[in-house]
N, C-alpha and C positions, 0 to 999 in steps of 0.2 A: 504494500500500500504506500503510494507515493505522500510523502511526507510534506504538509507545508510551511514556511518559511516561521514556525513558529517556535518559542523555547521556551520550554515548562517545567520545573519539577515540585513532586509535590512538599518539597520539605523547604519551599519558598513559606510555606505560612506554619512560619513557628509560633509556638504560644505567648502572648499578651493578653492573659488573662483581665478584663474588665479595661482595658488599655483602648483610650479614641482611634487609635491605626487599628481597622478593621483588617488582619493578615487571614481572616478568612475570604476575603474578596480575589485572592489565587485563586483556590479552589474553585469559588463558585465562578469564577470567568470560564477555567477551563474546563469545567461541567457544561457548561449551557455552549461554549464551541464546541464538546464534544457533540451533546443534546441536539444542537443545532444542524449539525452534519456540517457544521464550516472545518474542524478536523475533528481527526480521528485519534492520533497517535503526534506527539511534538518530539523536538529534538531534544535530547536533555543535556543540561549543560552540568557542567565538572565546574568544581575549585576555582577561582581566579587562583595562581602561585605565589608567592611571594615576590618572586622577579616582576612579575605583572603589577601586584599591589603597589611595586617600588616604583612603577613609570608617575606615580600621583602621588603617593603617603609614604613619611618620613619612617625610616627602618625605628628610629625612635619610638612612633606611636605606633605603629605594629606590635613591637615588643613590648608596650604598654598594655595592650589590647588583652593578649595572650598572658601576661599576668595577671589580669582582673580576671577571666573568667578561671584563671587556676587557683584567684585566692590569693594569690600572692601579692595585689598591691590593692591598694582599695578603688571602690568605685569613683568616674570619672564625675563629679557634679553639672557639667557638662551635656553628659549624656539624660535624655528625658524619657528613659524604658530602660527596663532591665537587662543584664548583658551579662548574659551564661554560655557554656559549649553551642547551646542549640542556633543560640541566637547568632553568635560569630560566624558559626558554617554553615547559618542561611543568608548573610549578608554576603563570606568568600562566593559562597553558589550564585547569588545572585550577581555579583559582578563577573561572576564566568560566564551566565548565562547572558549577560548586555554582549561580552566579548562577542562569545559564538556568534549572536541575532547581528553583528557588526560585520564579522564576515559571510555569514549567511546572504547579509544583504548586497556585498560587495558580489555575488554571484547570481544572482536572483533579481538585486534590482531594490529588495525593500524584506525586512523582517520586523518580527516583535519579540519581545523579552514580556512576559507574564509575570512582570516584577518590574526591581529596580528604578531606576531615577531619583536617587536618594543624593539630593544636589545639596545638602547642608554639610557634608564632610568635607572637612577640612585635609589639606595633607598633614597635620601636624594634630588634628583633632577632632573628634566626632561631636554631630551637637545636631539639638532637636529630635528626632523620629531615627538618625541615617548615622551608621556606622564608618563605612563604607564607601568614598564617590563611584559607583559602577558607571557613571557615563563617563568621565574623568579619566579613568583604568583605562575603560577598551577604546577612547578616542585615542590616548596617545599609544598601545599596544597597536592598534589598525596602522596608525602613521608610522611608526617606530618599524613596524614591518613592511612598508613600501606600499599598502595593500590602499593607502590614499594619501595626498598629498596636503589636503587642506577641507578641516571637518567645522562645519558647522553646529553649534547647539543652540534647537529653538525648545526654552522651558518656559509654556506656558501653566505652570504650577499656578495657583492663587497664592503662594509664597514663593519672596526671589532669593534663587537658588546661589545665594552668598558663598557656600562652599566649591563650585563650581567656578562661578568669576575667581576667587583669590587662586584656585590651582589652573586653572591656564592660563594667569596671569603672566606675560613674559615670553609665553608659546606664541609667536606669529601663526602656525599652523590652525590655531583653532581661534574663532569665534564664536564669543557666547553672547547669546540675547535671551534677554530675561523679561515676558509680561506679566505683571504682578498687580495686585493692591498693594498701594503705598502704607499706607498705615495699617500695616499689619506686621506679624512674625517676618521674616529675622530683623536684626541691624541689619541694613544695607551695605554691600561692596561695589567696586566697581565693576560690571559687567563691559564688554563693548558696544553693547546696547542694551540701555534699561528704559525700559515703561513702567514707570509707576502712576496705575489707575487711581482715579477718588472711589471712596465707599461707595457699594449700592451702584456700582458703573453698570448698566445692564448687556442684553445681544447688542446695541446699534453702537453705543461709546466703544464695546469691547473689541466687535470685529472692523472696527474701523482705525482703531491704533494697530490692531493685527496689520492691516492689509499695509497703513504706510509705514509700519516697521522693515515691512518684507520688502516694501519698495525700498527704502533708504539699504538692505543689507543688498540687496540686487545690485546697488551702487557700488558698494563698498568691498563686497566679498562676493569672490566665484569660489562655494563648496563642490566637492565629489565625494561626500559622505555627509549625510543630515542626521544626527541625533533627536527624535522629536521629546521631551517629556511631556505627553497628553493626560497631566492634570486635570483628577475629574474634579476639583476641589472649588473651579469658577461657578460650577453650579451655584443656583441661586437658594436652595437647600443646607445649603454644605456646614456644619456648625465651625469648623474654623475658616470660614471665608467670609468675607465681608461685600462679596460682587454679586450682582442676580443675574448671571448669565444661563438661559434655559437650555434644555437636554436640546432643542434643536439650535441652538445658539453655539451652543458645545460642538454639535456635528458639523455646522457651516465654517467650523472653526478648522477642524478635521479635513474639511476640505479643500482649506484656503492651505492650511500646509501643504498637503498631499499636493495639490496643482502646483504650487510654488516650486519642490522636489522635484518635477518630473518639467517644470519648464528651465530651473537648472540644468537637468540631467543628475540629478546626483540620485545614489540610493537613498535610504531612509531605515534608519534603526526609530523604532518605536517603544519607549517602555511607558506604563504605568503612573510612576509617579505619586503625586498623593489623593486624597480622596476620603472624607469623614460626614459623606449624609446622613439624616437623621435614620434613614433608610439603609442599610447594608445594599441592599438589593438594588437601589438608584446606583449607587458607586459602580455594583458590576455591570448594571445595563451602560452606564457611559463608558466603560470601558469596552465593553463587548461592540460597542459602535464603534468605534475606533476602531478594534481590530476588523471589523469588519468593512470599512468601506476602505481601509489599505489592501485588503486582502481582495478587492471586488476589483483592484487595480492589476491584480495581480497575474502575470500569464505564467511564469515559468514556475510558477508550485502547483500548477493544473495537473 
């Protein structure tokens, strides 16, 4: 059975007992793709290595990391969830899993990651929800191996993805664009392009900063690899977001990227990102759209 350009496993949703990051919304995405007959079977992705981790996070806070969950140093205050064996080897998988869906897409034209987009790590420290920067990793892992020359990151999370700007800060190779609410979570970095919306911004204010950001990057930067983080989190639902962008608002959003990527030419890695409706169930149907209208583009996972 031919496999599509997708990356799952299921030990992406480790436990967060009573915790707002809903890590059962893995699961349920890649139930209702299975349910759906969009697939069947995904690719499963391995470990990010430590050599890997190294292209973004300092061997310092690695080694920090791997003390905390053995006990040996205490918890980071930093971090705003729990940080055990389970939870470190679902954030290494998950950054293998953006890898693989990077080169997936480098062959294909376009993949997703069923996870990750965990844009608040730092190279030197984890903070908020994200351990881990898995887009971070596999952008400079894809460049670092020839497999592209210059990578795009469009994170449109309802929070701007601070740990993301400070680690390709310096890297001409990669540009990051960040649309966000402004008054909201985190402190702000500098992105090489930021959008910071007002509260309560809804579809018409949202996808119209979308459309002339894409134009000023069309200016500025020609990508051959797009990282997209499709934050379900603009929803107008969302209890840590402060924008009323609706589920069809979300998809016209979905689509201005997608057109934007293929009037580049560049592929497109897709993850996740973040996501806290009142609803579990909203979170994966906006997600479930997303993968689905990249995948309706899609010819060679046919």
């Amino acid at each position: 059975m031919t496999r599509r350009p997708i990356v799952y496993c299921s030990a992406y949703g480790f436990a967060w007992p009573g915790h707002v990051f809903p890590t059962g919304k893995y699961r349920g995405v890649a139930d209702t793709l299975r349910e759906s007959g969009v697939a069947h079977v995904f690719h499963e992705p391995v470990p990010a290595t430590r050599d890997e981790l190294l292209t973004c996070h300092h061997a310092t806070y690695l080694d920090r990391l791997e003390g905390i969950v053995r006990g040996e140093l205490p918890w980071d205050p930093r971090f705003e969830v729990p940080v055990d064996h389970a939870v470190l080897d679902a954030f290494k998988l998950s950054a293998g899993g953006t890898i693989k869906a990077a080169r997936l897409a480098m062959e294909h034209g376009r993949a997703i990651n069923v996870g990750g987009g965990f844009h608040h790590a730092y190279p030197s420290h984890g903070e908020g929800f994200c351990l881990l920067n898995d887009v971070v990793v596999a952008a400079k892992v894809v460049l670092d191996e020839g497999l592209a020359e210059r990578v795009l990151v469009v994170d449109l999370d309802v929070h701007q993805g601070n740990g993301t700007a400070v680690a390709a800060q310096g890297d001409d190779r990669i540009f990051t664009f960040s649309l966000h609410q402004e008054n909201n979570y985190p402190a702000k970095e500098k992105s090489d392009l930021d959008v910071g919306l007002a509260d309560f911004a809804g579809d018409g204010m949202y996808l119209g900063a979308l459309r002339d950001a894409l134009g000023e990057i069309d200016r500025r930067f020609a990508p051959d690899l797009l990282f997209y983080l499709a934050g379900a989190d603009p929803f107008e639902h969302d209890r840590l977001g402060g924008l009323k962008v609706s589920m069809d608002g979300l998809a016209a959003r979905d689509r201005m990227v997608f057109d934007f990527a293929e009037e580049q030419g560049a592929p497109i890695v897709a993850t996740l990102a973040g996501g806290y409706a009142v609803r579990e169930e909203d979170v994966v149907a906006i997600h479930v759209k997303t993968i689905e209208e990249l995948l309706r583009r899609d010819r060679a996972g046919e």
